[in-house]
N, CA, C and O atoms as a GROMACS GRO file, in nm:
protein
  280
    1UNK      N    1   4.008  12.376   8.175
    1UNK     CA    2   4.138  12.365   8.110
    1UNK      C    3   4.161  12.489   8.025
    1UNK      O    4   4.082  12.524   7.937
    2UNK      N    5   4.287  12.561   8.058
    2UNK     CA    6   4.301  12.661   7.944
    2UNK      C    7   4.396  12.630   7.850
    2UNK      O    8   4.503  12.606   7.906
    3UNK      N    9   4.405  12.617   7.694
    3UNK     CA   10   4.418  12.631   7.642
    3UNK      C   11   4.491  12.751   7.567
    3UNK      O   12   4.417  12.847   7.545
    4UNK      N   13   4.593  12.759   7.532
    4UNK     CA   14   4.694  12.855   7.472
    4UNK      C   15   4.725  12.840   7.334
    4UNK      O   16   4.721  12.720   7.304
    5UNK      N   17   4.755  12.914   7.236
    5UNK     CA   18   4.808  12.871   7.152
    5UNK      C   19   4.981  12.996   7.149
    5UNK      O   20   4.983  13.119   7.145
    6UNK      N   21   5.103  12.894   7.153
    6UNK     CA   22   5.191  12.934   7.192
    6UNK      C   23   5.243  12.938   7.055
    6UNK      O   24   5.237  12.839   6.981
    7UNK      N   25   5.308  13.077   7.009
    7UNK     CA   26   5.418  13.073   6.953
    7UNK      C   27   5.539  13.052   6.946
    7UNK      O   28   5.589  13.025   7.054
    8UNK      N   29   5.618  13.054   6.847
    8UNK     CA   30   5.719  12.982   6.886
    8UNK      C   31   5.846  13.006   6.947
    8UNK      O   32   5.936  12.922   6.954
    9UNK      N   33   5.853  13.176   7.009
    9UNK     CA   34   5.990  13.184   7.100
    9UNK      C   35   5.926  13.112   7.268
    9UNK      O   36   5.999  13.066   7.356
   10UNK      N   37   5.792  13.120   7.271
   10UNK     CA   38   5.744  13.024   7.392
   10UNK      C   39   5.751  12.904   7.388
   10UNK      O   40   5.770  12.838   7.490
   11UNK      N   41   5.733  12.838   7.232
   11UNK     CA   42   5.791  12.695   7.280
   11UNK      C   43   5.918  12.671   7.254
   11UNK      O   44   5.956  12.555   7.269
   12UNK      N   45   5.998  12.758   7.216
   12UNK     CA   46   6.162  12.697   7.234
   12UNK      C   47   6.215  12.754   7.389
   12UNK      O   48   6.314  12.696   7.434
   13UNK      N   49   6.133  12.897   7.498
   13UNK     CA   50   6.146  12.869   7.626
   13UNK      C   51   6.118  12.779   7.664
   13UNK      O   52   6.206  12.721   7.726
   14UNK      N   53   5.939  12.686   7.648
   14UNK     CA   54   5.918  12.594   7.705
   14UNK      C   55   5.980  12.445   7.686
   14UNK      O   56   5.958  12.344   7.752
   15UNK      N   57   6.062  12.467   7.575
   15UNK     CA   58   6.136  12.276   7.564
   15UNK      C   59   6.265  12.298   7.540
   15UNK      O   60   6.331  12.198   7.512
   16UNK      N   61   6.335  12.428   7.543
   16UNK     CA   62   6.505  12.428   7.560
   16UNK      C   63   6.539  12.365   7.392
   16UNK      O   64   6.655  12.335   7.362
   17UNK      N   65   6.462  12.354   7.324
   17UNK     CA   66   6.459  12.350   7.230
   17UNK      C   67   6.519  12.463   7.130
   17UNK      O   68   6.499  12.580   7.162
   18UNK      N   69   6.613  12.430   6.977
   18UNK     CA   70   6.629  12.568   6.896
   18UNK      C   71   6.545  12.541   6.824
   18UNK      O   72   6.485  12.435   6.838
   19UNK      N   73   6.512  12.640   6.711
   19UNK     CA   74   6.418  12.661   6.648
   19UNK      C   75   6.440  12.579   6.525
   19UNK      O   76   6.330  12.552   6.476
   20UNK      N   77   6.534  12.533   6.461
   20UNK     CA   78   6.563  12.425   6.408
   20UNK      C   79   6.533  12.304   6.468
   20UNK      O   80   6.487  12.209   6.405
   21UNK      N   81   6.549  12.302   6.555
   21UNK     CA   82   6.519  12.106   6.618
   21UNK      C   83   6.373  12.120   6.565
   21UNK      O   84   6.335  12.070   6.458
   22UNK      N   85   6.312  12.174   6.629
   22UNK     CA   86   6.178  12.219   6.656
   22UNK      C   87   6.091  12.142   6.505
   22UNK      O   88   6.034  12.037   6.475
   23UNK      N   89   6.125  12.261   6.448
   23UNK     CA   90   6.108  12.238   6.282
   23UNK      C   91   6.097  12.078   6.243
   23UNK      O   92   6.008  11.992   6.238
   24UNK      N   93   6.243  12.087   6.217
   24UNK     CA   94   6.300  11.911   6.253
   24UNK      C   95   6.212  11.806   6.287
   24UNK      O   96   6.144  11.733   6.215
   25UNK      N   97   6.219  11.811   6.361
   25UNK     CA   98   6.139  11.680   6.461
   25UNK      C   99   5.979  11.720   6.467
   25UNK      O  100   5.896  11.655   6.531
   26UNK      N  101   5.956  11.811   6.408
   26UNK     CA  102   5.778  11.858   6.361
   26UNK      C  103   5.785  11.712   6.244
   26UNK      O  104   5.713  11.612   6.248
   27UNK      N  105   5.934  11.754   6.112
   27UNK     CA  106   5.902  11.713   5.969
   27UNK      C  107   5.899  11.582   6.014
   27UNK      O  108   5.810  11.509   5.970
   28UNK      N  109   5.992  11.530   6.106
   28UNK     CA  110   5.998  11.340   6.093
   28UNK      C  111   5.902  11.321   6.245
   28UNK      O  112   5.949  11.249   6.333
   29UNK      N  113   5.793  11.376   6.262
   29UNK     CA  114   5.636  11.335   6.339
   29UNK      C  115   5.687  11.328   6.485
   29UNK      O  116   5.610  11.280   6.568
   30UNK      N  117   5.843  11.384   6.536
   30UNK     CA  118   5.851  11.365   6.690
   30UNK      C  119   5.835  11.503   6.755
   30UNK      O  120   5.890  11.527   6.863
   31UNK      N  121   5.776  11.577   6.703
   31UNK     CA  122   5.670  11.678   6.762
   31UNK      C  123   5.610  11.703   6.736
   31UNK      O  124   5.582  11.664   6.622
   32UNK      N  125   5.515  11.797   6.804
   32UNK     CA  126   5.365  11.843   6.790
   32UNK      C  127   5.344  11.951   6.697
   32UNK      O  128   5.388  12.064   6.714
   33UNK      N  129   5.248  11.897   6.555
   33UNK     CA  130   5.278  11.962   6.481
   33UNK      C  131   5.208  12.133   6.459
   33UNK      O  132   5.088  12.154   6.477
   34UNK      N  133   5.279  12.214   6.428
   34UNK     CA  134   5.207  12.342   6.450
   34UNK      C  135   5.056  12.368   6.374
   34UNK      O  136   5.017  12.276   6.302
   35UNK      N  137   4.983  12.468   6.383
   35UNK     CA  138   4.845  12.514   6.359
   35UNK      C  139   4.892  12.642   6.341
   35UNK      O  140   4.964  12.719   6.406
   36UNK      N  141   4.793  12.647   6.163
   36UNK     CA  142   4.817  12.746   6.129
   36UNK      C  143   4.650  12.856   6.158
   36UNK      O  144   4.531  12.836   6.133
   37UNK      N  145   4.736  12.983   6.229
   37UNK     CA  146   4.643  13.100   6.257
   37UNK      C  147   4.590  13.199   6.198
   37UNK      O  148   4.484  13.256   6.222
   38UNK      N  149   4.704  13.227   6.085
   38UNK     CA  150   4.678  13.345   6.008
   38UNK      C  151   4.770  13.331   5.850
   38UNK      O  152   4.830  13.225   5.837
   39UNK      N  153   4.778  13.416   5.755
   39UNK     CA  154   4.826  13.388   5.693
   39UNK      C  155   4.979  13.362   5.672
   39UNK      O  156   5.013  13.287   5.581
   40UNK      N  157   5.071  13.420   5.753
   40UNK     CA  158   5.162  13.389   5.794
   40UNK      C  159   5.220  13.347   5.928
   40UNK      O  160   5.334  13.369   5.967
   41UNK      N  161   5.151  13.302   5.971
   41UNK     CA  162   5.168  13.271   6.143
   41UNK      C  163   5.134  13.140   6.159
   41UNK      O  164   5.044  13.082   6.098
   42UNK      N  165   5.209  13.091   6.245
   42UNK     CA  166   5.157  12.936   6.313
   42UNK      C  167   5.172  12.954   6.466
   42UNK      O  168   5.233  13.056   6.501
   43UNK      N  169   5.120  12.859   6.574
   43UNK     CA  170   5.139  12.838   6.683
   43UNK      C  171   5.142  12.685   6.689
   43UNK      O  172   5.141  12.610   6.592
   44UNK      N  173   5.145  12.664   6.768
   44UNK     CA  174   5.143  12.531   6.875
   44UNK      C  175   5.028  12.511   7.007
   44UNK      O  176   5.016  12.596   7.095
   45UNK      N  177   4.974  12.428   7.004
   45UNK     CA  178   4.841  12.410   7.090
   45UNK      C  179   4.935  12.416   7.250
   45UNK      O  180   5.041  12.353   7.260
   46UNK      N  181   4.889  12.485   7.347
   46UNK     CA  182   4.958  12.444   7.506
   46UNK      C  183   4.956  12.298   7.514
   46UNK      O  184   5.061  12.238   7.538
   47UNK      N  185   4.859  12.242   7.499
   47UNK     CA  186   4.810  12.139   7.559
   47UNK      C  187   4.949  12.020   7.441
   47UNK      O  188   5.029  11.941   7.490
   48UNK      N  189   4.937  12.041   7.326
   48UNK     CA  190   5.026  11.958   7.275
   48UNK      C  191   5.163  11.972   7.344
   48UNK      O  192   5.222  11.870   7.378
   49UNK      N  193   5.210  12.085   7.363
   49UNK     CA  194   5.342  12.109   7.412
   49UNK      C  195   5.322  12.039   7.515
   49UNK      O  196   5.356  11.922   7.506
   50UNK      N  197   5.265  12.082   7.636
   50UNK     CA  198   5.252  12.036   7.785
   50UNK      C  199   5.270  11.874   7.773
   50UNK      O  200   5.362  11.816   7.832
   51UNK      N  201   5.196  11.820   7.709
   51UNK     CA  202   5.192  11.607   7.700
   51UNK      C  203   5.301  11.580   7.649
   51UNK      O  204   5.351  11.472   7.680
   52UNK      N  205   5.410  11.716   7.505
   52UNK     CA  206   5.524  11.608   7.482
   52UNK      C  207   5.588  11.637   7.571
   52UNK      O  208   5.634  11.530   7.611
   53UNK      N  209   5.649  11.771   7.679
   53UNK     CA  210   5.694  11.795   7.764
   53UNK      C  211   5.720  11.686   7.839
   53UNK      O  212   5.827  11.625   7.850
   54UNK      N  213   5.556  11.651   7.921
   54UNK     CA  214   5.565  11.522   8.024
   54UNK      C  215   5.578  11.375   7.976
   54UNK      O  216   5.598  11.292   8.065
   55UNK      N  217   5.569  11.323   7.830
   55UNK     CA  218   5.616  11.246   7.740
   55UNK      C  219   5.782  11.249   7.775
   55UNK      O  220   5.802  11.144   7.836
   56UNK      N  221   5.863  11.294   7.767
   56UNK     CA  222   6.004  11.335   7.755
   56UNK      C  223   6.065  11.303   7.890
   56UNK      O  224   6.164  11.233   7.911
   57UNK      N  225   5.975  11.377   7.991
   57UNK     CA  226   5.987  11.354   8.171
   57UNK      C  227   5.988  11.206   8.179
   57UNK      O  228   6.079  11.140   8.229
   58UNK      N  229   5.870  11.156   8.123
   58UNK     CA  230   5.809  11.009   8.161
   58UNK      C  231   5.938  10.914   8.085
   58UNK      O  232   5.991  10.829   8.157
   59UNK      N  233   5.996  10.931   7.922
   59UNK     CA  234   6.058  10.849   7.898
   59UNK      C  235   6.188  10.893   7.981
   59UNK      O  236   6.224  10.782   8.018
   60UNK      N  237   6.280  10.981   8.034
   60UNK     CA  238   6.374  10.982   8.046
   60UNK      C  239   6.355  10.932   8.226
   60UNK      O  240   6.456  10.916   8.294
   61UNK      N  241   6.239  10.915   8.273
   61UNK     CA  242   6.269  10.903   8.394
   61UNK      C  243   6.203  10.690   8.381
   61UNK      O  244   6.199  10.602   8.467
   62UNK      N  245   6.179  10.689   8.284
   62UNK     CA  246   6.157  10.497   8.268
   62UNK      C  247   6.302  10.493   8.237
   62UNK      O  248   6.366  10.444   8.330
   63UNK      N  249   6.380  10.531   8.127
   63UNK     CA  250   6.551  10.541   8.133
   63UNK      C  251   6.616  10.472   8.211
   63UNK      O  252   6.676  10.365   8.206
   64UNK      N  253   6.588  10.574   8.312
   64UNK     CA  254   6.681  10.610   8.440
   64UNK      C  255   6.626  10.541   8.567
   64UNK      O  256   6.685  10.577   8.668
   65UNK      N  257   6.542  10.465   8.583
   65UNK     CA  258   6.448  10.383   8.674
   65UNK      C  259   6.527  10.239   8.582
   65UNK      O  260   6.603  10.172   8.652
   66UNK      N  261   6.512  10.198   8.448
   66UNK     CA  262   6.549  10.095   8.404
   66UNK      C  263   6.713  10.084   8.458
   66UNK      O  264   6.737   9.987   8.529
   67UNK      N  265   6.841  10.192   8.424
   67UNK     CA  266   6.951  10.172   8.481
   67UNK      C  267   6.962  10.111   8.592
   67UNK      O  268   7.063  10.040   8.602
   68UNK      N  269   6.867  10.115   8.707
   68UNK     CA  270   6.919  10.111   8.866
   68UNK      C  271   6.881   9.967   8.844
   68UNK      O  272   6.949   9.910   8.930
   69UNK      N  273   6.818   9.878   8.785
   69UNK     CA  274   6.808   9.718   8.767
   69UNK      C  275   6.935   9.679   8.718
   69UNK      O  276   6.915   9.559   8.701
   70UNK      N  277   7.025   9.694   8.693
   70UNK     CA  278   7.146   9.657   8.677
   70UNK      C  279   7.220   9.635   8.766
   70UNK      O  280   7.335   9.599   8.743
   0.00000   0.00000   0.00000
C-alpha cells in the first residue's frame, strides 16, 4: 500500500471540493482531519482521502439504489 501525504490543492483536485468546505467539514468531524508536517504545513493522509472519497460513492449510490424502491 502506498501511502501519500497530500496537500491541499491535491485534495481539493481529488474531492471537487473548495478550500473552505474542506476546512469546514474538517471543524464539524465530516472530514479527514489534516496532519501536521512541519511548522507551517499540514497534509492529509491518501489513504484518509481515498475511504472518504469511496464513503461519498457508497452513500450516494445507497441514495440512489434506495429511490428505484419507490
Amino acid at each position: 500500500m502506498n501511502i501519500q501525504l497530500l496537500r491541499i490543492k491535491s485534495v481539493i483536485n481529488l474531492t471537487g471540493l473548495s478550500r473552505s468546505t474542506i476546512y469546514a467539514m474538517q471543524a464539524n468531524s465530516t472530514f479527514p482531519k489534516s496532519i501536521s508536517i512541519g511548522a507551517r504545513a499540514i497534509a492529509w493522509s491518501s489513504i484518509d482521502i481515498d475511504e472518504w472519497i469511496n464513503s461519498r460513492i457508497a452513500l450516494n449510490s445507497k441514495s440512489t439504489h434506495m429511490g428505484e424502491d419507490l
